[in-house]
N, C-alpha and C positions, 0 to 999 in steps of 0.2 A: 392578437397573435398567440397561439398556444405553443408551449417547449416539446421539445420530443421525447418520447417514453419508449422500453419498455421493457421487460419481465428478467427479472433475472434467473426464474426459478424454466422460461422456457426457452430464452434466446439460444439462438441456433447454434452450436458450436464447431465455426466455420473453416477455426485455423487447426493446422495437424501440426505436431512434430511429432518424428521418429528416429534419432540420431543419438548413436553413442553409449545406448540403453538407456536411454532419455525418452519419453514418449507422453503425450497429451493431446486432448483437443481442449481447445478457447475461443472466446468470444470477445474481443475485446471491446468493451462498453462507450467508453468515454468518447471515444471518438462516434459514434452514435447518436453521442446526447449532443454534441458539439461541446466536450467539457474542453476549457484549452489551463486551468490550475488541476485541477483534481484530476485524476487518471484510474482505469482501474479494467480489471480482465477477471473474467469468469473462467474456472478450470473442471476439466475432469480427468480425472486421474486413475489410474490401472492401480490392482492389489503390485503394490511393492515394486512398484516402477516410478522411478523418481519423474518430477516435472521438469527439473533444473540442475545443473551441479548447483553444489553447497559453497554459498557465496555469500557476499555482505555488501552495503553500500556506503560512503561515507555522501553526504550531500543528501540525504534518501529515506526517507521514514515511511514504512510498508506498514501495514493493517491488511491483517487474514481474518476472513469469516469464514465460517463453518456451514453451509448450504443444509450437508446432506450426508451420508455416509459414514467413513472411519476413517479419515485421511492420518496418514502417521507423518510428524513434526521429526524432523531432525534438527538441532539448535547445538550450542556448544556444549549442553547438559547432557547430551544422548538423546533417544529417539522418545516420544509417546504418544500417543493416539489421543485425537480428536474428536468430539462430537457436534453433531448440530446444533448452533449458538453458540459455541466456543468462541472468544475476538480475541487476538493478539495483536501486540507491536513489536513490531523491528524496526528498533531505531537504528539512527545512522552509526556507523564502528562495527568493530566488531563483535561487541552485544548482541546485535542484530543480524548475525549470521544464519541462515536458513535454506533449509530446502523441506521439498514435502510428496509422500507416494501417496498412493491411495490406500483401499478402494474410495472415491467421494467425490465431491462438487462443493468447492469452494468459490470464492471471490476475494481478490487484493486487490486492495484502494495504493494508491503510493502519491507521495507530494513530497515535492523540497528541491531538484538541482536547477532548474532553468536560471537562477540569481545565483546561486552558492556553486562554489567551487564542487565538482564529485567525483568519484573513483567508485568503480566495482572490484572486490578483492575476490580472487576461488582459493581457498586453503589448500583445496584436497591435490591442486594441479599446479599452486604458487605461483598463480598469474594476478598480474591486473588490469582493468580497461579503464578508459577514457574515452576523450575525446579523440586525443593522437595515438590510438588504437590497442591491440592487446601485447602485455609485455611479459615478460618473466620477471619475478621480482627480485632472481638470481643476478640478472642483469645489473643492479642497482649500482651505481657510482655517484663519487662525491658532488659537492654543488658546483667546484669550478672545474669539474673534467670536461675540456676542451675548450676553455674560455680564455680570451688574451692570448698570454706566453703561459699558462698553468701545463696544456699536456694533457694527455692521457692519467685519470688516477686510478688506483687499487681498487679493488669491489670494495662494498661498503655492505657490513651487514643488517638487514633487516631486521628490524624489531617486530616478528610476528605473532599473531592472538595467539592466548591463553589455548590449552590444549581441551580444558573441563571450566565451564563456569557454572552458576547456578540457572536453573528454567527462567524464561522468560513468562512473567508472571500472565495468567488467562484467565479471563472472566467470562462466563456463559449469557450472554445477552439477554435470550428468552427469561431468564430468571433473577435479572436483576430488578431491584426496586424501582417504582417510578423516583425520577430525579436523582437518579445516582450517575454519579459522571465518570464515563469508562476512562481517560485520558489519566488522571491518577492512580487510576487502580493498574495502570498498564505500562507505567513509566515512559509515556507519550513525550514526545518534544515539542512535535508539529502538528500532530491534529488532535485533537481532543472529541468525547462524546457524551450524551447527556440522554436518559429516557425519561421523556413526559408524555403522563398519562390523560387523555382527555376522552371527555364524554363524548357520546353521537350528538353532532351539533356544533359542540362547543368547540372553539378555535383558540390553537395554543399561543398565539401572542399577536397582535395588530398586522392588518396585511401594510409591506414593507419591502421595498427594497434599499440595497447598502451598494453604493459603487466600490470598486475595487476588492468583493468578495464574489467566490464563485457558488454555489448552493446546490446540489440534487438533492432534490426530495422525492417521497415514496408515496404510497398508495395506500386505502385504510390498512390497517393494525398494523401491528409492530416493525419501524422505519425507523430511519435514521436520516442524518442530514448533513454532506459534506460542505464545508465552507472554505472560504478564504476571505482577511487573513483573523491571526488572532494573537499571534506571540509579540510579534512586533508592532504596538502599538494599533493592534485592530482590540474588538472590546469580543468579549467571549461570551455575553449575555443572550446575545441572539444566535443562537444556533436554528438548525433546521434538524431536517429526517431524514436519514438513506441506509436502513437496514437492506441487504439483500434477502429475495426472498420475493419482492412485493414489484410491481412496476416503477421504474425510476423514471426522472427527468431531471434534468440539467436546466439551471434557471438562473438568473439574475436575480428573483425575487421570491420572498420567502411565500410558500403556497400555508394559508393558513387556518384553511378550513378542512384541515384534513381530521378524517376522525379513527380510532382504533383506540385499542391497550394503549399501546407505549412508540412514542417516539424518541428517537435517538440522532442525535448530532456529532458530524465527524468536522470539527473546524480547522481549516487549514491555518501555516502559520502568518502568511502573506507573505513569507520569505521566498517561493515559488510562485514563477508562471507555468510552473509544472511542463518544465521538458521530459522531465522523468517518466511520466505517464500524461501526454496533452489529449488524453482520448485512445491513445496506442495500445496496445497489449505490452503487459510487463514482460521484459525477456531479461534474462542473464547475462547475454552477449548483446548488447546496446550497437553494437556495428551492425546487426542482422538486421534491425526494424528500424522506423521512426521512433517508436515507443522501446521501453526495456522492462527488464527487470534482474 
């Protein structure tokens, strides 16, 4: 039985939004491959027209690659531009606050709330979402307002992000060393990544599969490899390939004869069955779709 594939650099880009001066097309992948941990959506984005409001996730650990173009980064540092091979993370909190314009063609990986408690925050609008839907964080009141004989309490103020923090730190894929592992260099929580380099022929580590991890892998040259788990007692030694750029597939089992430069590994932490992204397109507003971002 063969897994399903395919292109990140051609898949069709089938979803529109236009709202709010919000505007994009995407593709969302994962649900394609049949990924049901790993999630992830392919973007293209207009000069200086956001994809999303500027939001953050707690439960939620997001990875942006760089396709194609000059997409501009908004993060709690201010804004800067992107290039082709660029990888970032946005971890869960408000670290991890993000949105991004164009002109460009990116792709976000995201893994983490299907197990773990999550929330989406928007600074710029002081909402947040859930599960039990979008709120004002104006709203807020104490823990026993309307419980027992407590009554109605006072608002309760918000302790909200830092106004400036420092860049969320970026490494360029295309030009990293073989075996250098992107997850440190990126202050990762939940997925981690690794490039190894192999010759035409040679296969980067014994064919294999691992219950209870998820894997996409890539096509020759430079790939990556999404897994699950790794933080929680899964082992981090066997990663896979799933750079965007190249055809992907969605697998139980590690594909190991693949040949190119460099491959790369995104491991999940096993803390997710990835409701966050189970194949969906990442949205902001998580009540819109099955999938979010």
């Amino acid at each position: 039985m063969s897994v399903e594939k395919l292109n990140i650099l051609s898949v069709e880009l089938d979803e529109a939004l236009d709202e709010a001066g919000f505007r994009h097309v995407a593709a969302s992948v994962g649900d394609r491959l049949g990924a049901q941990r790993i999630g992830a959506s392919v973007y293209q984005a207009e000069a200086g027209v956001p994809i999303w409001p500027y939001h953050y996730h707690h439960g939620i650990e997001e990875w942006l690659y760089v396709i194609a173009g000059a997409p501009v980064l908004r993060e709690p540092a201010g804004e800067r531009p992107l290039t082709p091979g660029d990888l970032l993370c946005f971890p869960s909190g408000h670290l991890g606050a993000h949105t991004l314009k164009g002109p460009g063609r990116f792709v976000i990986f995201a893994t983490g709330h299907h197990v773990e408690p999550w929330m989406s925050v928007y600074p710029d609008s002081d909402k947040v979402s859930g599960p039990g839907g979008i709120l004002l964080r104006s709203s807020a009141v104490g823990y026993w307002h309307g419980e027992g004989t407590a009554g109605p309490s006072e608002s309760v103020e918000v302790v909200r992000e830092p106004e400036m923090l420092p860049p969320q730190p970026a490494v360029n894929a295309l030009a990293l060393d073989a075996d250098a592992k992107f997850g440190p260099l990126l202050g990762a929580d939940r997925l981690d990544a690794m490039v190894v380099e192999v010759d035409p022929g040679e296969g980067s580590e014994p064919y294999h599969y691992v219950y209870g991890r998820e894997e996409w892998c890539a096509g020759p040259g430079r790939n990556a490899h999404l897994a699950a788990p790794a933080r929680r007692g899964g082992s981090r030694d066997r990663r896979s390939r799933v750079l965007p750029g190249r055809p992907s597939r969605c697998s139980s089992a590690a594909q190991s004869r693949r040949v190119g430069r460099a491959r790369a590994g995104l491991v999940d932490d096993g803390s997710a069955s990835q409701r966050s992204l189970p194949g969906q397109r990442a949205l902001a507003d998580p009540q819109r779709a099955r999938g979010w971002r």
